[in-house]
N, C-alpha and C positions, 0 to 999 in steps of 0.2 A: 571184473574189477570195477568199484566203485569209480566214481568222479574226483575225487578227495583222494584215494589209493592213484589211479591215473595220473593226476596233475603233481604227485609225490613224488611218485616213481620216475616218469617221463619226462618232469619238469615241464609240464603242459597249463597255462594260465586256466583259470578255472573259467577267463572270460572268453575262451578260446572252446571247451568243452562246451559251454551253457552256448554257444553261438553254433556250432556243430551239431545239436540237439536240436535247437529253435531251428535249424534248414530243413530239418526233417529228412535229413539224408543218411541218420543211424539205423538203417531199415535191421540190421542183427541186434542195435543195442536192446535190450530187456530190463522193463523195469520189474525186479526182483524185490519185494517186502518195501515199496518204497523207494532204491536205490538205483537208479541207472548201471546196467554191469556192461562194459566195452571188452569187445574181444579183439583178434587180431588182426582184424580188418579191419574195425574203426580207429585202431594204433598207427594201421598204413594211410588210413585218410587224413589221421589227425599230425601225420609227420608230413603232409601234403599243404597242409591247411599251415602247417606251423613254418615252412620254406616260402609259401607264397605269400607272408607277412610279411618273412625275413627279407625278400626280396622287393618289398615296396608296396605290394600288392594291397590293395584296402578291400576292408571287410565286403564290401558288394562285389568286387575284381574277383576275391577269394571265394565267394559264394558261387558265383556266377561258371568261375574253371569248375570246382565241386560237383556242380549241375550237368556240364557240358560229359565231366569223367564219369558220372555215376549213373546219369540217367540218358548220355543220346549216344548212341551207337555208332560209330565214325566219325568222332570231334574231334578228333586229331587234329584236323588241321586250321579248326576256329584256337583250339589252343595254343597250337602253333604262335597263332595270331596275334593273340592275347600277350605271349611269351614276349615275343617279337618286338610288340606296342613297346613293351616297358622295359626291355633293352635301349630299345633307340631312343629313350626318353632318361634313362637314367646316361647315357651316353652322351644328349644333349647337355647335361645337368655338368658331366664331365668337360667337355669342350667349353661351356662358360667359365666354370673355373679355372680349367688353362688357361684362357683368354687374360680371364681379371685378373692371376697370378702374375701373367707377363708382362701386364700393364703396370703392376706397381713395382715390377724390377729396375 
């Protein structure tokens, strides 16, 4: 499946695809006549890549998990890690806003 077909189909931003290529972690993707073709494994990285957006993660965060899952063998639990950080941080993000909610009550 093309890039243009993927980002169609999946609802995948094209600037999400062209950053998944540029890490060089599509080691199956093939470029066929010119076109990038993704199979069903670069769909499960890029539904990986497209969650840890969702959940705050910035392009180097999401780069960095991608590296830790693809390329080192028992990262488990630097991911963990990673998960973790920005739990406790979007939690903080939470308790502020309770705080200054119940100040203007």
């Amino acid at each position: 499946m093309t890039m243009e077909e993927t980002s169609n189909r999946y609802q995948i931003p094209i600037k999400i695809l062209q950053e998944y290529e540029s890490w060089g972690l599509c080691n199956a993707v093939k470029k066929v006549i010119g076109a990038w073709q993704y199979d069903d494994s670069d769909l499960e990285n890029l539904s990986m890549i497209m969650t840890l957006h969702d959940i705050g993660f910035t392009t180097y965060e999401v780069e960095t998990y991608m590296r830790l899952l693809l390329e080192k063998e028992n990262s488990e639990e630097e991911r963990l890690d990673m998960l973790n950080q920005k739990r406790n941080k979007i939690l903080d993000v939470m308790k502020d806003y309770d705080r200054s909610r119940n100040r203007k009550e």
